[in-house]
mmCIF file as Biopython writes it, N, C-alpha, C and O atoms, coordinates in Angstrom:
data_model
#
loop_
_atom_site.group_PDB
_atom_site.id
_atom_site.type_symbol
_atom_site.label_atom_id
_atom_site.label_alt_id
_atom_site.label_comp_id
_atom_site.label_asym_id
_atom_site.label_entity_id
_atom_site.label_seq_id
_atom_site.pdbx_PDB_ins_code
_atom_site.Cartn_x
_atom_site.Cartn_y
_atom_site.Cartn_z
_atom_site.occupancy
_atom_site.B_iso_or_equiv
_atom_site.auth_seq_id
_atom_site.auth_asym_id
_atom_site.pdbx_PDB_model_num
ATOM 1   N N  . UNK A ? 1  ? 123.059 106.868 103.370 1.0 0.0 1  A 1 
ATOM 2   C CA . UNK A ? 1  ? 122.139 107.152 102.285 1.0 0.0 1  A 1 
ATOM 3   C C  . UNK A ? 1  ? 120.743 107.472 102.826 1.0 0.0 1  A 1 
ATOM 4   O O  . UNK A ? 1  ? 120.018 108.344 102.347 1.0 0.0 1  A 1 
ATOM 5   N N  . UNK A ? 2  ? 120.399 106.615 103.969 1.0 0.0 2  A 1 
ATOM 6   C CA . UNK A ? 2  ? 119.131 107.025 104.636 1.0 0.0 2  A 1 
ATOM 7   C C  . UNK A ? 2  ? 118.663 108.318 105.166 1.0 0.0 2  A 1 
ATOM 8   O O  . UNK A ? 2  ? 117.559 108.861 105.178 1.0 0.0 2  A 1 
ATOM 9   N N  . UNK A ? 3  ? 120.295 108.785 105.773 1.0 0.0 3  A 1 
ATOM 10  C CA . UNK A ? 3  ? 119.799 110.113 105.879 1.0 0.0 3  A 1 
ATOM 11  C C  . UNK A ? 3  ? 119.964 111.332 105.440 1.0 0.0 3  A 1 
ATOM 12  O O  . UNK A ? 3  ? 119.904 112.343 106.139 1.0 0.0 3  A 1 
ATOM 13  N N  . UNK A ? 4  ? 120.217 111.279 104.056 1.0 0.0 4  A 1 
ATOM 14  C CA . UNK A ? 4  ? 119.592 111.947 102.968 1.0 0.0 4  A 1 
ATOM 15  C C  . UNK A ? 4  ? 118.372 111.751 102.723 1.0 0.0 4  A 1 
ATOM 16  O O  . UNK A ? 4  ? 117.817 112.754 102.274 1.0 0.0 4  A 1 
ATOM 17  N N  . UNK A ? 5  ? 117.655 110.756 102.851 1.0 0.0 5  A 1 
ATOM 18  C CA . UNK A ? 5  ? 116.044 110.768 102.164 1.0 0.0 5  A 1 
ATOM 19  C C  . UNK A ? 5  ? 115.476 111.414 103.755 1.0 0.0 5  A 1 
ATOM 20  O O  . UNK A ? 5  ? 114.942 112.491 103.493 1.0 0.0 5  A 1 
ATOM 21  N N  . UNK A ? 6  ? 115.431 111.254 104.673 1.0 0.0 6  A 1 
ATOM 22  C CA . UNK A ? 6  ? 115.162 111.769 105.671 1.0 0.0 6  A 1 
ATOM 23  C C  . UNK A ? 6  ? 114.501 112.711 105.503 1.0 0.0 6  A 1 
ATOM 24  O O  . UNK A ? 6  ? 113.290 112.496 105.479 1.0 0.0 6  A 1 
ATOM 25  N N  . UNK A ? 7  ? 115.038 114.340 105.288 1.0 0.0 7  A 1 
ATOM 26  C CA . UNK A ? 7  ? 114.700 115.486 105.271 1.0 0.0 7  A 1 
ATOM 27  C C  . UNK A ? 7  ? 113.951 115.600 103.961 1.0 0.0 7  A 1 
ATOM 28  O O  . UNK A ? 7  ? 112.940 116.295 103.860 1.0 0.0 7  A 1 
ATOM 29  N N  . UNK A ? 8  ? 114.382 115.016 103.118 1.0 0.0 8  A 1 
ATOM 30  C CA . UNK A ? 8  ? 113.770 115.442 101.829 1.0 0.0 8  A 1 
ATOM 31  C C  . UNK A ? 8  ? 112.491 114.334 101.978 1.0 0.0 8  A 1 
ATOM 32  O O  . UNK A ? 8  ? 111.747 114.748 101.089 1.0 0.0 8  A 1 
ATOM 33  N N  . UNK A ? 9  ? 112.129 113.722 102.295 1.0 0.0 9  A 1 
ATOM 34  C CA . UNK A ? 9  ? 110.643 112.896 102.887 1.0 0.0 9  A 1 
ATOM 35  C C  . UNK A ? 9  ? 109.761 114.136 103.636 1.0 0.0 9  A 1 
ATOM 36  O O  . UNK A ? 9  ? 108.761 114.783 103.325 1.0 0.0 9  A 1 
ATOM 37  N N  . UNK A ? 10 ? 110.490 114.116 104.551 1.0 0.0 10 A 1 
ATOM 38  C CA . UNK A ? 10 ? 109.580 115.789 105.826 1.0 0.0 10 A 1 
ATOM 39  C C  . UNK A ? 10 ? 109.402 116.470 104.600 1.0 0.0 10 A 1 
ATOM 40  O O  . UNK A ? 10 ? 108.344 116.231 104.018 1.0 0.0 10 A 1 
ATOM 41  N N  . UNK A ? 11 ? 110.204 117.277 104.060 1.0 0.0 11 A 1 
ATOM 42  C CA . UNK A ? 11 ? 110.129 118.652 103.208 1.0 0.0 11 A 1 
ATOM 43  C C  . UNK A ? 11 ? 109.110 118.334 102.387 1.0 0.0 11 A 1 
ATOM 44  O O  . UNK A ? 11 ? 108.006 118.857 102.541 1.0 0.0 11 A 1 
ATOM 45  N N  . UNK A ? 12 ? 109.409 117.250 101.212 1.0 0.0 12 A 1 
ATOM 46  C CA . UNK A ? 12 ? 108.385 116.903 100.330 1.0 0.0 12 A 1 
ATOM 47  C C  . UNK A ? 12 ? 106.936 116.777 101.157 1.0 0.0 12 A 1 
ATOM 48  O O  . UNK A ? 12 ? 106.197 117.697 100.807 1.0 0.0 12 A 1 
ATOM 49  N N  . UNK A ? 13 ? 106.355 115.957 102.092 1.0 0.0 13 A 1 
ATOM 50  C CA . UNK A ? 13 ? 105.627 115.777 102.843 1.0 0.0 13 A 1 
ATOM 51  C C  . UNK A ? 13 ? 104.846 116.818 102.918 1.0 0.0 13 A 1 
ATOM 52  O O  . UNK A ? 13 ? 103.752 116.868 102.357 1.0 0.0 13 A 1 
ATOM 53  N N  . UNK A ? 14 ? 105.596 118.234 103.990 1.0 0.0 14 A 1 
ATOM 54  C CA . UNK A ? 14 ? 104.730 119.359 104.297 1.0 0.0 14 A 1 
ATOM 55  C C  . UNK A ? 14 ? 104.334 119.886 103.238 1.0 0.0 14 A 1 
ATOM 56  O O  . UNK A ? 14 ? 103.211 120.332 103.005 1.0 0.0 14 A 1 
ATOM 57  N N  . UNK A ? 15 ? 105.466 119.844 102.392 1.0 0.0 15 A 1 
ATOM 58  C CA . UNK A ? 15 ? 105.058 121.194 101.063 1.0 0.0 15 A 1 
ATOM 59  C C  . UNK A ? 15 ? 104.157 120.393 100.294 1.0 0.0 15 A 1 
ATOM 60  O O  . UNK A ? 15 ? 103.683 121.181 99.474  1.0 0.0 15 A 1 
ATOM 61  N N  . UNK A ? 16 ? 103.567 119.053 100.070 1.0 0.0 16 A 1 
ATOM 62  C CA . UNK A ? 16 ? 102.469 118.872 99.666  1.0 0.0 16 A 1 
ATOM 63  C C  . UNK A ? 16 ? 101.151 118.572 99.935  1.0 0.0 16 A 1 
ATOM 64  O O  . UNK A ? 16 ? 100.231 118.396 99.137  1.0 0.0 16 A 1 
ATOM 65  N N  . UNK A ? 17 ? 101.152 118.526 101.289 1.0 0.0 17 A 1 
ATOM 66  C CA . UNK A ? 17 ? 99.836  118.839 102.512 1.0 0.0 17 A 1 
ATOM 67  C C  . UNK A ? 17 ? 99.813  120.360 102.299 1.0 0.0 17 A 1 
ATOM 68  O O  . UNK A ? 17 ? 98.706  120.795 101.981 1.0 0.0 17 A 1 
ATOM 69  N N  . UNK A ? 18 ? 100.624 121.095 102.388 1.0 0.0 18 A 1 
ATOM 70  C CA . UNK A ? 18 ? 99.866  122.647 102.709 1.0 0.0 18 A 1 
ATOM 71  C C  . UNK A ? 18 ? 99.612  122.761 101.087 1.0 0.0 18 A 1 
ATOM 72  O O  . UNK A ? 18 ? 98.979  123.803 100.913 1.0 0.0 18 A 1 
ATOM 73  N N  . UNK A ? 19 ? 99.828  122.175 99.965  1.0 0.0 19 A 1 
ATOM 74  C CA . UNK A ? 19 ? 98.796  122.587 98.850  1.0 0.0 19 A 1 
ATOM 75  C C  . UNK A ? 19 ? 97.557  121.861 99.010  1.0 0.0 19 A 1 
ATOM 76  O O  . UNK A ? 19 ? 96.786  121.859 98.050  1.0 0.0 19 A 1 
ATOM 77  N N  . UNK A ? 20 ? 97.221  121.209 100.126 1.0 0.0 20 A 1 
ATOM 78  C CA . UNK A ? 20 ? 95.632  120.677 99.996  1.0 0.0 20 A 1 
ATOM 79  C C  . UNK A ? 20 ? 94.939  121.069 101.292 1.0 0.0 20 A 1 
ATOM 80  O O  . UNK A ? 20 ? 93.719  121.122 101.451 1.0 0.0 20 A 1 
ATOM 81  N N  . UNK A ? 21 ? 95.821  121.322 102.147 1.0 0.0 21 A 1 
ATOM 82  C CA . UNK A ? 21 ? 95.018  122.493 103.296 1.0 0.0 21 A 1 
ATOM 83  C C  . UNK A ? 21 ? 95.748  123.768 103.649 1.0 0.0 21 A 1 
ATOM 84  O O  . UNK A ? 21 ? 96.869  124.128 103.290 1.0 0.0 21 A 1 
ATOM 85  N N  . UNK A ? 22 ? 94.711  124.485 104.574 1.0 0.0 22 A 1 
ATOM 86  C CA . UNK A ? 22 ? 95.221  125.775 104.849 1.0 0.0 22 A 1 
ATOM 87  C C  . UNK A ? 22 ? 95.464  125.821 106.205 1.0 0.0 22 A 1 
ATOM 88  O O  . UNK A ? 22 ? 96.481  126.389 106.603 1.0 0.0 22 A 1 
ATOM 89  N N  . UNK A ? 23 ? 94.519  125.200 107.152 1.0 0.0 23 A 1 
ATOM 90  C CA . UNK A ? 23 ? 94.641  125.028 108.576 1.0 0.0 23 A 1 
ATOM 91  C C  . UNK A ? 23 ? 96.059  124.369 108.731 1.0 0.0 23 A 1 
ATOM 92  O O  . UNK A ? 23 ? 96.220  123.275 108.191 1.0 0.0 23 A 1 
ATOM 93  N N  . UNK A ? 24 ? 97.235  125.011 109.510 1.0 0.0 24 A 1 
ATOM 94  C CA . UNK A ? 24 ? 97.949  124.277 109.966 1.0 0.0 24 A 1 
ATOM 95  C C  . UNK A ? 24 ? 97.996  123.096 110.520 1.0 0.0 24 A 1 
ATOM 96  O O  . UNK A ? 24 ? 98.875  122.369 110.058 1.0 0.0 24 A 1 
ATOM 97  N N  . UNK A ? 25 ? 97.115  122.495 111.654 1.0 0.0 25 A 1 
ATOM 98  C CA . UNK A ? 25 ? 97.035  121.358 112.212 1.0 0.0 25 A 1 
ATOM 99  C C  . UNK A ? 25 ? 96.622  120.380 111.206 1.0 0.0 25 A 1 
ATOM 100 O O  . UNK A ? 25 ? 97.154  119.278 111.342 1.0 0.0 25 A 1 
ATOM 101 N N  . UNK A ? 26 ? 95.738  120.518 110.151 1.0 0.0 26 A 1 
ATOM 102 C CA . UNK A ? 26 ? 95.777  119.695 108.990 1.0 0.0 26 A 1 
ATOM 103 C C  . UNK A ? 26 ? 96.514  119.681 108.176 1.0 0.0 26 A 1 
ATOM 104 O O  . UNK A ? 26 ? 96.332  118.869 107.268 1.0 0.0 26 A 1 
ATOM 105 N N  . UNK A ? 27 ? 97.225  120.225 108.150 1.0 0.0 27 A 1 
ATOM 106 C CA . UNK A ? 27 ? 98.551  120.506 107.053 1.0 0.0 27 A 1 
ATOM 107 C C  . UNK A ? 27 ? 99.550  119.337 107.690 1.0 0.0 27 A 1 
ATOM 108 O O  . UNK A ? 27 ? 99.912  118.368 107.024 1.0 0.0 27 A 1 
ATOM 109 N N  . UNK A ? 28 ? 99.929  119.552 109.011 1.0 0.0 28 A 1 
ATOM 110 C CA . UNK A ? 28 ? 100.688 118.561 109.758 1.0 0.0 28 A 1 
ATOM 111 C C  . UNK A ? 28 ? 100.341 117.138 109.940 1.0 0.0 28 A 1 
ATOM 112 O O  . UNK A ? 28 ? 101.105 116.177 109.849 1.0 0.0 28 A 1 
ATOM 113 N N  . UNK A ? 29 ? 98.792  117.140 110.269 1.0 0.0 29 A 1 
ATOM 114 C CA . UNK A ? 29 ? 98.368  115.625 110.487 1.0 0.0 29 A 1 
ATOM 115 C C  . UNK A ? 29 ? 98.478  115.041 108.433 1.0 0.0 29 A 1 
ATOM 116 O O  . UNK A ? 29 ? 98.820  113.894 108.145 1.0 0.0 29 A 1 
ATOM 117 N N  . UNK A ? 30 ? 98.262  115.678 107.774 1.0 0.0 30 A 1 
ATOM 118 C CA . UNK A ? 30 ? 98.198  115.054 106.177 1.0 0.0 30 A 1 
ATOM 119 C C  . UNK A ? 30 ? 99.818  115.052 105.913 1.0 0.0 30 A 1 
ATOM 120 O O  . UNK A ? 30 ? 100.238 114.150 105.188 1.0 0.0 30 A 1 
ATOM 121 N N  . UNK A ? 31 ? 100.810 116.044 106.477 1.0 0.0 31 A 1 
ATOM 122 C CA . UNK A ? 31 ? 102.109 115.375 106.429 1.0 0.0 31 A 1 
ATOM 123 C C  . UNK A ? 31 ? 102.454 114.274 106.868 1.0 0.0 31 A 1 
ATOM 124 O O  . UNK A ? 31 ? 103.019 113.442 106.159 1.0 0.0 31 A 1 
ATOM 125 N N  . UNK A ? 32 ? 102.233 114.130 107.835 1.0 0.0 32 A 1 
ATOM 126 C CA . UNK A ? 32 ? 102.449 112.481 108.895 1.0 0.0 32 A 1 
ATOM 127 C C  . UNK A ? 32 ? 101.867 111.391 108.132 1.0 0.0 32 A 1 
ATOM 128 O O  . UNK A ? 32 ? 102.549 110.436 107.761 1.0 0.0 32 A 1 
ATOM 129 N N  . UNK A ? 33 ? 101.017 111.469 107.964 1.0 0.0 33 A 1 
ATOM 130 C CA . UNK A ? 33 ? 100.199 110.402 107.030 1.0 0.0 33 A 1 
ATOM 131 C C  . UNK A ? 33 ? 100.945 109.915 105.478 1.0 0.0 33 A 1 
ATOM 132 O O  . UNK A ? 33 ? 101.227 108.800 105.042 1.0 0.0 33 A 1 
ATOM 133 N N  . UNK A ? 34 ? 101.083 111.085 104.990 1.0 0.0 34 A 1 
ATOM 134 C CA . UNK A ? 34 ? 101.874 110.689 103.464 1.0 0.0 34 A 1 
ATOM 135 C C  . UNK A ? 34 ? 103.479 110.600 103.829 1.0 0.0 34 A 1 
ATOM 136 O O  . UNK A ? 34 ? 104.215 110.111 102.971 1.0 0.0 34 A 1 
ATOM 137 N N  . UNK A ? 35 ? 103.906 110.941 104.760 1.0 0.0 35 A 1 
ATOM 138 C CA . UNK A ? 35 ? 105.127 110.727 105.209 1.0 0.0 35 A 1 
ATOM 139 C C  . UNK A ? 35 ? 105.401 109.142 105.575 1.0 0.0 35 A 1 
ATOM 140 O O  . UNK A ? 35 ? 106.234 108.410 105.042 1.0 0.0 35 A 1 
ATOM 141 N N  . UNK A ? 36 ? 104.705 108.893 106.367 1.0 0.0 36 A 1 
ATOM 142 C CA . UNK A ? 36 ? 104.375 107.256 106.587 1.0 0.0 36 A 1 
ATOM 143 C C  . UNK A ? 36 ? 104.759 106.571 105.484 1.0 0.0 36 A 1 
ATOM 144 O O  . UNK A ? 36 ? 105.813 105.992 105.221 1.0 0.0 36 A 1 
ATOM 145 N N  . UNK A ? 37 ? 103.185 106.805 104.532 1.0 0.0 37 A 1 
ATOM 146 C CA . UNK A ? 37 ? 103.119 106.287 103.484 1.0 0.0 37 A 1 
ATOM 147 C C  . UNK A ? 37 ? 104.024 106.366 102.538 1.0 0.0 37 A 1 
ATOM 148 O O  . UNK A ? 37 ? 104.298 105.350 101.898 1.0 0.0 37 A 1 
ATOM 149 N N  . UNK A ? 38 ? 104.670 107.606 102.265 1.0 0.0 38 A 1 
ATOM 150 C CA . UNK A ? 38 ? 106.048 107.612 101.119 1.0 0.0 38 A 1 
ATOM 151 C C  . UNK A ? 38 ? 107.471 106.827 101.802 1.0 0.0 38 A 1 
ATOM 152 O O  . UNK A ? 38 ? 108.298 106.252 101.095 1.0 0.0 38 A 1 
ATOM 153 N N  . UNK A ? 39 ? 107.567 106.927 103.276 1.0 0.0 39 A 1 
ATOM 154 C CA . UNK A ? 39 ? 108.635 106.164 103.797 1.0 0.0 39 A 1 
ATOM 155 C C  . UNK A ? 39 ? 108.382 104.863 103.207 1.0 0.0 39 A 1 
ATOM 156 O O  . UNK A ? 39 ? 109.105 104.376 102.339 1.0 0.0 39 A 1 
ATOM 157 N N  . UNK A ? 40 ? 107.260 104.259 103.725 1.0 0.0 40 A 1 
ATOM 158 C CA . UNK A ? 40 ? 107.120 102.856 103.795 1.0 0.0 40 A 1 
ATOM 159 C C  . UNK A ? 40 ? 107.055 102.554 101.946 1.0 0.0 40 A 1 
ATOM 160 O O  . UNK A ? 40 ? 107.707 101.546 101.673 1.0 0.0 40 A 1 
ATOM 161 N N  . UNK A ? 41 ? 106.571 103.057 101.006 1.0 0.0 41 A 1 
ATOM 162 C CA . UNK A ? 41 ? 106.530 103.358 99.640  1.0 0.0 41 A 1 
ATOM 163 C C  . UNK A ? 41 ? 108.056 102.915 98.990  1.0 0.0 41 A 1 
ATOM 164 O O  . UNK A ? 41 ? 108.367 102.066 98.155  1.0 0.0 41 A 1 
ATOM 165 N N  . UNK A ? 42 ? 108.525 103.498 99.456  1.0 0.0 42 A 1 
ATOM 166 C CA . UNK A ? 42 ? 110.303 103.940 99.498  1.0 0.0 42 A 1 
ATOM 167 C C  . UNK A ? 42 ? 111.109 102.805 99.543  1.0 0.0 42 A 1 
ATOM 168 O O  . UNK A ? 42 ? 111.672 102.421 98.518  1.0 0.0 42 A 1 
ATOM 169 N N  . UNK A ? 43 ? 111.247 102.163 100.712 1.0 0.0 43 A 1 
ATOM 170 C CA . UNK A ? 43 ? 111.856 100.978 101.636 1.0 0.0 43 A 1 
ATOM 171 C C  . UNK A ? 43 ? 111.291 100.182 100.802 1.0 0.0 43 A 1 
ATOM 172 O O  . UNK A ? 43 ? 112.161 99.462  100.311 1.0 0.0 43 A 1 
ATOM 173 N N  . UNK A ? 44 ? 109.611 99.796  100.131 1.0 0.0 44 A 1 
ATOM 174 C CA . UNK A ? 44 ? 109.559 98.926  98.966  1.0 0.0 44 A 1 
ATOM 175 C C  . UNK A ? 44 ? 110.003 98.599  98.209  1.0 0.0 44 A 1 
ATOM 176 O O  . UNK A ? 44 ? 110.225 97.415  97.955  1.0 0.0 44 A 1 
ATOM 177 N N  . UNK A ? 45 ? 110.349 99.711  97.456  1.0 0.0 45 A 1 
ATOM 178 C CA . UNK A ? 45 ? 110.983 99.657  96.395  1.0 0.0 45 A 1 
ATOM 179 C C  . UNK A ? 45 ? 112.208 99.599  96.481  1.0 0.0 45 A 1 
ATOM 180 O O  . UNK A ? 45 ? 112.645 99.397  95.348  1.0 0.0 45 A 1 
ATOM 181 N N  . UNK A ? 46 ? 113.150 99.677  97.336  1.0 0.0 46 A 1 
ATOM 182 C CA . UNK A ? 46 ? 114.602 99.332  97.527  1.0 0.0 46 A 1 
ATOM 183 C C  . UNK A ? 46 ? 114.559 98.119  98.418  1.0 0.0 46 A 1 
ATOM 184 O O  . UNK A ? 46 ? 115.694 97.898  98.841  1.0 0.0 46 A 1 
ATOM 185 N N  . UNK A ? 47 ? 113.973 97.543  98.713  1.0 0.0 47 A 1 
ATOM 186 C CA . UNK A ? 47 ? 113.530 95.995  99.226  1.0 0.0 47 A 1 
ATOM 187 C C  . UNK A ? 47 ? 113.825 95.495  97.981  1.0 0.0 47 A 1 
ATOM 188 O O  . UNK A ? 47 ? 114.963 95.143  97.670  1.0 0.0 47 A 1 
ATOM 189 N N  . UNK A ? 48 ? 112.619 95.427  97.049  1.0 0.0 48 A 1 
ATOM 190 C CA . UNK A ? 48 ? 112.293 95.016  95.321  1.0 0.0 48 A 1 
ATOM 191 C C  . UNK A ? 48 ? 113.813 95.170  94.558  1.0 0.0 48 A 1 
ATOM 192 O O  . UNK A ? 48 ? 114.358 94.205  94.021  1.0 0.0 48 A 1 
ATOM 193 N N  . UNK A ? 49 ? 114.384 96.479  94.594  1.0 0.0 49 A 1 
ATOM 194 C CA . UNK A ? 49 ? 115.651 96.343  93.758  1.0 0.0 49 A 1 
ATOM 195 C C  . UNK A ? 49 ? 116.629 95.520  94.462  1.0 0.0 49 A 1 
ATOM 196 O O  . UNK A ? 49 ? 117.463 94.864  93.838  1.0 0.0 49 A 1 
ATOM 197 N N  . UNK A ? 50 ? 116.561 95.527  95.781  1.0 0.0 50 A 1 
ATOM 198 C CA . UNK A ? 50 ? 117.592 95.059  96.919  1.0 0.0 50 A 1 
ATOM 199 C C  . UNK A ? 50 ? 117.338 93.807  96.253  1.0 0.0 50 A 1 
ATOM 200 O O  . UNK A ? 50 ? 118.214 93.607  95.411  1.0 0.0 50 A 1 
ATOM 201 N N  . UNK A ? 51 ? 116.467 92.870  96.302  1.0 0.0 51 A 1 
ATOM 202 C CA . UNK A ? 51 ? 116.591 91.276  95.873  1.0 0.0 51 A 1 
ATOM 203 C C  . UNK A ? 51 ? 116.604 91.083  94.643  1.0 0.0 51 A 1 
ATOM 204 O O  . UNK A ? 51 ? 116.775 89.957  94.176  1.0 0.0 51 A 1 
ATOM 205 N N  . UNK A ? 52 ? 116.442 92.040  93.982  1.0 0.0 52 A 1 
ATOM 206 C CA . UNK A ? 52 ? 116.915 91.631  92.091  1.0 0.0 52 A 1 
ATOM 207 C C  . UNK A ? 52 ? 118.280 91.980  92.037  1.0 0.0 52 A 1 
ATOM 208 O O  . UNK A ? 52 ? 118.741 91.149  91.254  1.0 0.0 52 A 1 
ATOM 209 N N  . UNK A ? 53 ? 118.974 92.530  92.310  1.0 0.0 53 A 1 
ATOM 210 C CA . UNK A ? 53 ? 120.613 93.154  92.202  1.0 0.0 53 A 1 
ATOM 211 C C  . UNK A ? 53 ? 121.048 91.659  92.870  1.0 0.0 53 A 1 
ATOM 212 O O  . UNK A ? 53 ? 122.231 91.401  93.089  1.0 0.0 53 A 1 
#
């Protein structure tokens, strides 16, 4: 199941950094960053359902 969210984390990631920059190298460093952040986002919330189920 994990690695399905995998790619679709990256994909989502870039394609919403390059709507807030144009410079590539910022496009990439603001992917990494919300990529982080939506991984770790993610794993929360299936932590949270993981101990209520």
């Amino acid at each position: 199941m994990i690695y399905c969210a995998i790619p679709l984390i990256i994909v989502f990631s870039i394609c919403y950094a390059a709507t807030r920059h144009e410079d590539l190298r910022k496009i990439f460093i603001h992917a990494a960053k919300f990529g982080w952040w939506l991984t770790f986002f993610l794993a929360l919330i299936a932590f949270i359902l993981g101990m209520i189920v």
